[in-house]
C-alpha positions in Angstrom: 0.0 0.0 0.0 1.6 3.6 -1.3 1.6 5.9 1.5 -1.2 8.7 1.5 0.4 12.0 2.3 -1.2 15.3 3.2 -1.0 18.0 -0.1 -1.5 22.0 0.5 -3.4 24.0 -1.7 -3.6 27.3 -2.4 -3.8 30.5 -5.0 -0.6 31.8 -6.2 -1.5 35.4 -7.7 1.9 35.8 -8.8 1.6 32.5 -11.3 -1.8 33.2 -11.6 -2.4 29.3 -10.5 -3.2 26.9 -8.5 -0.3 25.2 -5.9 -0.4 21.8 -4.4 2.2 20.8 -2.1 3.8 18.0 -0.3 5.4 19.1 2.5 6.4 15.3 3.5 8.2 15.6 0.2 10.3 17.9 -0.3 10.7 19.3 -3.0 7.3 18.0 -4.9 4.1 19.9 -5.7 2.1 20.9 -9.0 0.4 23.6 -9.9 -3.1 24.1 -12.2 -5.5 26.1 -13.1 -8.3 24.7 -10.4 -7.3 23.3 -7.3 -8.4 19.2 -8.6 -6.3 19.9 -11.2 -3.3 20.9 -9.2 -4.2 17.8 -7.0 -4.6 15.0 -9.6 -1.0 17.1 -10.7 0.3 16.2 -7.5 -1.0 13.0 -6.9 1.3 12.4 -10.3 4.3 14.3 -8.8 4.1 11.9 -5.7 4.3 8.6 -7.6 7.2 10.0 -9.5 8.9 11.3 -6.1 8.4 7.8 -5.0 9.4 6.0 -8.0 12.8 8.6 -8.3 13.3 7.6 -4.7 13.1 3.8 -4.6 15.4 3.6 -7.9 18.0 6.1 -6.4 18.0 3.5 -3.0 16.5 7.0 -1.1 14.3 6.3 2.0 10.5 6.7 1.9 9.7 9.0 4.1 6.7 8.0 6.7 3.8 10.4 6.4 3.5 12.9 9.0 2.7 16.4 8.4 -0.1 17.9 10.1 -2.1 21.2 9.4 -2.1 23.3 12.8 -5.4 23.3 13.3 -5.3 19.5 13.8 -2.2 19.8 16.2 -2.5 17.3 19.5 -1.8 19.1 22.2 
């Protein structure tokens, strides 16, 4: 099973875009012109991170970034 990892969106006026990030994964995001487009982007960008990482020996990392607002005290 491919590890699910937590992606940031958000407007970028500069690119006048879309921006989905991976924070586990640095560096890996997308970008598009709605946000499911810069996510199904993404979602593409991860396997290839993966894929890149696994033939260069690289570890995986573990999923663990959290948004703030779902912080455990």
């Amino acid at each position: 099973m491919q590890p699910r990892y937590h992606i940031n969106v958000f407007w970028y006026p500069d690119d006048n875009c879309w921006i989905a990030d991976v924070p586990d994964l640095r560096p890996c995001s997308a970008h598009g012109e709605t946000p499911i487009e810069a996510v199904a982007e993404a979602e593409i960008a991860i396997e290839s991170w993966l894929e890149v990482a696994r033939e260069k020996g690289f570890p995986i990392p573990e999923p663990r970034y959290r948004p703030a607002i779902y912080a455990v005290r």
